[in-house]
GUTIFI-959925 format. One record per residue (C-alpha): z, y, x. Coordinates in steps of 0.2 Angstrom, whole numbers, plus 2048, in hexadecimal, padded with zeros to 3 digits. Layout:
% residues N
    pz    py    px
     Z     Y     X
...
This chain:
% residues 249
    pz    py    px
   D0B   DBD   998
   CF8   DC0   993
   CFF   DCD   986
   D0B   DD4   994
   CFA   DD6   9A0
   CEE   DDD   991
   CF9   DEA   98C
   CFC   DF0   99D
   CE9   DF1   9A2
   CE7   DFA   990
   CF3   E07   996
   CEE   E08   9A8
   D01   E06   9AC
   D06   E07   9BF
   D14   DF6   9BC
   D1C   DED   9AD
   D2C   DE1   9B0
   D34   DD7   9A1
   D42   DC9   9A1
   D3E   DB9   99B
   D47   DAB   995
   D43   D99   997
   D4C   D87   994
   D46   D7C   9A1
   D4C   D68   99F
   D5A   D6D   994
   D5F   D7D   99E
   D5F   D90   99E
   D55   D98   9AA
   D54   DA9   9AC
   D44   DB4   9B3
   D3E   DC5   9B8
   D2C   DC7   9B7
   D24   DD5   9BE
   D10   DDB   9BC
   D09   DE5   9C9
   CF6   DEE   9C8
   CEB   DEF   9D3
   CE0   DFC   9CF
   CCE   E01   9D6
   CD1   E14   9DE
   CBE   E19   9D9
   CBC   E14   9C7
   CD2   E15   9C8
   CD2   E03   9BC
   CDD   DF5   9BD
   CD4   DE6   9C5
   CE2   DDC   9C7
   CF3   DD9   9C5
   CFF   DCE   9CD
   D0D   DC8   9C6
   D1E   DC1   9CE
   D2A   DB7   9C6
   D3B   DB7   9CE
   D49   DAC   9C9
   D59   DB4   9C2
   D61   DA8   9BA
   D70   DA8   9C8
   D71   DBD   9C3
   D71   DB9   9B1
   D7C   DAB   9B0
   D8A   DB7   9BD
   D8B   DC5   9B1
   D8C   DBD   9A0
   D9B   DB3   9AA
   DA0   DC5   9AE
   D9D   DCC   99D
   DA7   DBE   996
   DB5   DBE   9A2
   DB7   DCF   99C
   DB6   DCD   988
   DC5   DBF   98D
   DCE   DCD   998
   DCD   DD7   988
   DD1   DCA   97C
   DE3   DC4   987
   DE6   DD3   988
   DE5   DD9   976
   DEE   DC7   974
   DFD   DCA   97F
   E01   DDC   97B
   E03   DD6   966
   E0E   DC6   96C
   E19   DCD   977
   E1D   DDD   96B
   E28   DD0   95F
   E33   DC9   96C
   E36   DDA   975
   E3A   DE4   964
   E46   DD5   960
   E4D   DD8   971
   E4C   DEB   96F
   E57   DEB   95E
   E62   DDF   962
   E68   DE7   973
   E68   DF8   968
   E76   DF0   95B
   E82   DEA   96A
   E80   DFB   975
   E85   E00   964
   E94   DF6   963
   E97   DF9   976
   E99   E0C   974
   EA1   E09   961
   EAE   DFF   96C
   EAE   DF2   95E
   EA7   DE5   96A
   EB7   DD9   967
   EB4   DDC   954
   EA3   DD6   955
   EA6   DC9   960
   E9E   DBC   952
   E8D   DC8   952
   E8D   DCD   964
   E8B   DB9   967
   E7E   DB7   95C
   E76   DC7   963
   E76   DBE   975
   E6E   DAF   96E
   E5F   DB7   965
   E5B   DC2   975
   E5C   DB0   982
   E50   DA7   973
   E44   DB7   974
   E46   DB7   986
   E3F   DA4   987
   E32   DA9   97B
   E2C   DB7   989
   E2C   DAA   995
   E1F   D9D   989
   E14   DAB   989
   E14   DB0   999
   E12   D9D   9A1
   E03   D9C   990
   DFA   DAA   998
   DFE   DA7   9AA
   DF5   D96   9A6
   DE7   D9F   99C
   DE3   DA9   9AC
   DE4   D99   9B7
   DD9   D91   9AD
   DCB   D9D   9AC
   DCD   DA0   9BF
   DCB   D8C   9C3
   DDD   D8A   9CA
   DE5   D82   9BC
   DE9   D71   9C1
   DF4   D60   9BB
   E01   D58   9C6
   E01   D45   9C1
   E0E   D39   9C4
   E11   D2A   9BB
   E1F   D29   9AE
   E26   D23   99F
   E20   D2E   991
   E2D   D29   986
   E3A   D2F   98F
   E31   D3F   992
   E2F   D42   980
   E40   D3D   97B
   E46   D4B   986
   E3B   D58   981
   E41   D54   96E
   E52   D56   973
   E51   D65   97E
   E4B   D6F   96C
   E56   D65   95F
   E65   D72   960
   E59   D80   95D
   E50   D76   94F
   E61   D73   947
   E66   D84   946
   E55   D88   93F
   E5D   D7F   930
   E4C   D71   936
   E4E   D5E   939
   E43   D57   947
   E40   D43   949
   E3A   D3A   956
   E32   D2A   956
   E28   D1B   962
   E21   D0B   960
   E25   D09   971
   E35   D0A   97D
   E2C   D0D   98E
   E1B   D11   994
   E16   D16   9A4
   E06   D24   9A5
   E01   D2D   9B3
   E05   D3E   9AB
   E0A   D51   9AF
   E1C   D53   9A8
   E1C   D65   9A8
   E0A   D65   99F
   E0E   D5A   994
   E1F   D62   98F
   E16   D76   98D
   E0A   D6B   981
   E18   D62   974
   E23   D73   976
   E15   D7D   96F
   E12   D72   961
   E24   D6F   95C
   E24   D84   95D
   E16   D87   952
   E1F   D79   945
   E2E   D82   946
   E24   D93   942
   E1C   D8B   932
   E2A   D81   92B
   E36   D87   91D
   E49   D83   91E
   E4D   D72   91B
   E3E   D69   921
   E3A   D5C   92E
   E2F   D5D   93D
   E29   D4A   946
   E26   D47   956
   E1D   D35   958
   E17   D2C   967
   E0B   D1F   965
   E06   D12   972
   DF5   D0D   970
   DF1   D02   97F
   DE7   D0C   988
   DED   D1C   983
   DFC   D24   97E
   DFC   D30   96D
   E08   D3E   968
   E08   D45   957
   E12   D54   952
   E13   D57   941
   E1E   D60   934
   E21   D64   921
   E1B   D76   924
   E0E   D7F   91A
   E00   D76   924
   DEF   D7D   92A
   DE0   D84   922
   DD1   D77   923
   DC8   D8A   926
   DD3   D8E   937
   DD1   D7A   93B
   DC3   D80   948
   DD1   D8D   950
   DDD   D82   956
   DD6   D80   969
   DD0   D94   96C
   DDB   DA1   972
């Protein structure tokens, strides 16, 4: 602040302002600090100069929340637009090869095809809908309204059924997936529909990285106090570098 003072007498200024940052007991805190002269009118010197310090740290703070708000906004958004162009090309093509077929009027020939058609668009169809519920969630989150609906329930059974729901899809992917529990029942207060988006993605993501033949496991652990599910598979793993990744965006 002394320099601040001494360079602006030395340059008979008329006012000087700068921001300043400060930690106080562990915290940011923001200020303005403004430096007014006072200047003689006969000998026209400075002979004083007052200086105000205002707090900004609430100003600070709103606009980097702003500015980040916005980088995220980007980032979503740049997100979204690559995910969702694979399902909608798979849609696209496939709808393309039976219009094909429906103008060919060799729909009955292709009956076999026209099946298997229908099945890829409803399994790109659900994967339009994971995304949109992940980034409806993203959105909540980021605007304070993402909240969990606890109830108490048996895990197990939860997690039996979630396994089940997938194991179809799993077997057609040429994959084997096994579930197993040291324990029968036990009761958590939980959120179902939480806790089913959670295991879904991770079975996802191990059906993504495992090759044809191999095995994903689903294991539920009761430890007392807590309960732990482990998702695991016999896919190529995870780079130790991309380790640190796992919980961004």
């Amino acid at each position: 602040v002394i320099i601040n003072i001494k360079d602006l007498i030395e340059q008979n200024g008329s006012h000087y302002f700068l921001n300043r940052r400060h930690v106080i007991w562990g915290e940011e805190q923001f200020f303005k600090v403004i430096f007014q002269p006072l200047s003689d009118i006969k000998k026209k010197k400075i002979t004083e100069v007052i200086v105000i310090s205002i707090d900004i740290t609430e100003e600070i703070k709103a606009k980097n929340k702003i500015e980040e708000a916005l980088n995220i906004q980007d980032e979503i958004f740049a997100n979204v637009s690559h995910e969702l162009k694979t399902p909608l090309n798979v849609i696209f093509s496939t709808n393309q090869l039976m219009e094909f077929y429906s103008k060919d009027d060799s729909l009955e020939d292709n009956k076999e095809k026209i099946s298997k058609s229908i099945n890829i668009i409803k399994q790109n169809c659900y994967r339009f809908t994971k995304l949109i519920n992940n980034i409806v969630d993203i959105s909540k989150m980021n605007s304070g309204f993402f909240f969990l609906y606890l109830s108490n329930e048996n895990i197990v059974d939860i997690s039996v059924d979630i396994v089940q729901s997938v194991s179809g899809y799993i077997k057609v992917k040429g994959l084997n997936i096994v579930f197993d529990t040291n324990t029968e029942e036990k009761i958590i207060a939980c959120d179902p529909d939480k806790i089913e988006r959670i295991i879904l993605n991770l079975i996802s993501n191990a059906i993504k990285f495992t090759n044809a033949n191999g095995s994903i496991f689903v294991n539920l652990i009761d430890k007392d106090d807590t309960v732990e599910i482990l998702v695991k598979d016999t896919g190529i793993g995870m780079d130790k570098k991309h380790v640190n990744n796992i919980f961004k965006r």
